[in-house]
C-alpha positions as CSV (number, residue, x, y, z in Angstrom):
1,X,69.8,133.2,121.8
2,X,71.3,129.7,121.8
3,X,67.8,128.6,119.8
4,X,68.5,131.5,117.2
5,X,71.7,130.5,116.1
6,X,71.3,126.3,116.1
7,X,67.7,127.4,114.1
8,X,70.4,129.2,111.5
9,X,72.8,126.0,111.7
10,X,69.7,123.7,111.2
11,X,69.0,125.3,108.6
12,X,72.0,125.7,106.7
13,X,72.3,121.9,107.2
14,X,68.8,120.9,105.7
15,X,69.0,123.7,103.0
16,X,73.3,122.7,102.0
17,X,71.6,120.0,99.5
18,X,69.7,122.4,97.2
19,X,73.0,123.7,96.1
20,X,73.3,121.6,93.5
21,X,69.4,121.9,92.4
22,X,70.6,124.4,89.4
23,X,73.3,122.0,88.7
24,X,70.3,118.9,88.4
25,X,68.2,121.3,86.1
26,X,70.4,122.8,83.7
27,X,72.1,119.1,82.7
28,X,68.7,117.6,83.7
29,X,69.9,114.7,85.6
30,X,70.6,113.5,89.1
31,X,74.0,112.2,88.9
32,X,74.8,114.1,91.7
33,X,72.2,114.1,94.1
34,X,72.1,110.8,95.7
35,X,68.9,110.2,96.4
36,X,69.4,108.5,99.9
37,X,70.1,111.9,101.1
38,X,67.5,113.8,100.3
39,X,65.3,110.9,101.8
40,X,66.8,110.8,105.1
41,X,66.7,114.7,104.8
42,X,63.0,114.6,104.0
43,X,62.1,112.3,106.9
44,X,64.8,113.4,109.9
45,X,62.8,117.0,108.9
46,X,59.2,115.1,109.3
47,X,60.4,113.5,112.7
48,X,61.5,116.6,114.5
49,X,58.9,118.4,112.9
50,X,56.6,116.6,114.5
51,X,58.2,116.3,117.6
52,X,58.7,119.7,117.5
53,X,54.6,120.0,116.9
54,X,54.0,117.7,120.1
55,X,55.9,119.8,122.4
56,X,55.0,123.0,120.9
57,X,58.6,124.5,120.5
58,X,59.1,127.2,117.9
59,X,62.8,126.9,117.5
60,X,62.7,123.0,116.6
61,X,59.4,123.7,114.6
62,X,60.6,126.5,112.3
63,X,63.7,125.1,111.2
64,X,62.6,121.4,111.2
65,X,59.5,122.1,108.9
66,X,61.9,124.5,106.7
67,X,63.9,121.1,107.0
68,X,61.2,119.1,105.7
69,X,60.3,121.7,102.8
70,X,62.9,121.4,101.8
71,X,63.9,117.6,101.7
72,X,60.5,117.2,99.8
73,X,61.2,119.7,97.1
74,X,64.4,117.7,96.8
75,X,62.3,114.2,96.4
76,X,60.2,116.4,94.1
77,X,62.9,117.3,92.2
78,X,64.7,113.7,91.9
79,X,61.5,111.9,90.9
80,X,61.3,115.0,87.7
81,X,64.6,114.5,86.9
82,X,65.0,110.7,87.7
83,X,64.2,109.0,84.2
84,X,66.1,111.5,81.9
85,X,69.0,110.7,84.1
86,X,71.7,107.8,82.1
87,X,72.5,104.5,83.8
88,X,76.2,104.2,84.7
89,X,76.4,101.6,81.6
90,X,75.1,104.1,79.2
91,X,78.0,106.7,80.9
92,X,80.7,103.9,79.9
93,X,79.4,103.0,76.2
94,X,82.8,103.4,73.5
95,X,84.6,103.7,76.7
96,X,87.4,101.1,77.9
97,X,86.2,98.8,80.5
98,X,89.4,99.0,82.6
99,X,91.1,101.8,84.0
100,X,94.8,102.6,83.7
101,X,96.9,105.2,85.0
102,X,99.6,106.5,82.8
103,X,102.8,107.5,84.5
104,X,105.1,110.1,83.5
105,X,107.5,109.0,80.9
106,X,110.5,111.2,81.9
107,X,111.5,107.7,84.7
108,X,111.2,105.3,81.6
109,X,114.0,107.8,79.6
110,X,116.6,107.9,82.0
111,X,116.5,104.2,83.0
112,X,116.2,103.5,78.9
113,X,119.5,105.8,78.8
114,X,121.5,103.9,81.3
């Protein structure tokens, strides 16, 4: 029982990522899928998977290779959607190089007033 439910954890954990797959296709960039993640996803998956293989245990081998499925369709999917994706100096072209916070004016009145 205790295999059953870490499998469902596991794989809540390796799938948690694809969320934002929809997200990469529609504006077809990877903004916001860091691809150190789904590399580290990808290969803790391969690790256990293969440990998994070694000692023959279904529970690590089910969600572990579901694991690595699915941190290699998220490598898949970064290397598509890599190129179309702008550099952060494209994002800030026409845009002000500093940033600056403005405060609420309603302080600036009442200490103008006195």
């Amino acid at each position: 029982m205790v295999g059953i439910v870490c499998d469902i954890f596991n794989i809540i954990m390796y799938g948690s990522p694809l969320t934002i797959m929809a997200k990469v296709i529609k504006t077809k960039s990877v903004k916001y899928m860091p691809f150190y993640l789904s590399l580290t996803n990808f290969l803790n998956g391969c690790c256990w998977t293969a440990y998994a293989l070694i000692k023959f245990d279904i529970y690590m081998l089910v969600s572990n290779g579901l694991g690595a499925v699915s941190g290699a369709i998220q490598l898949i999917l970064y290397a598509a959607y890599c190129k179309s994706t702008p550099k952060d100096d494209d994002d800030l072209a026409g845009k002000p190089t500093t940033t600056e916070v403005q405060l609420s004016n309603t302080n600036a009145a009442a200490a103008a007033r006195v």
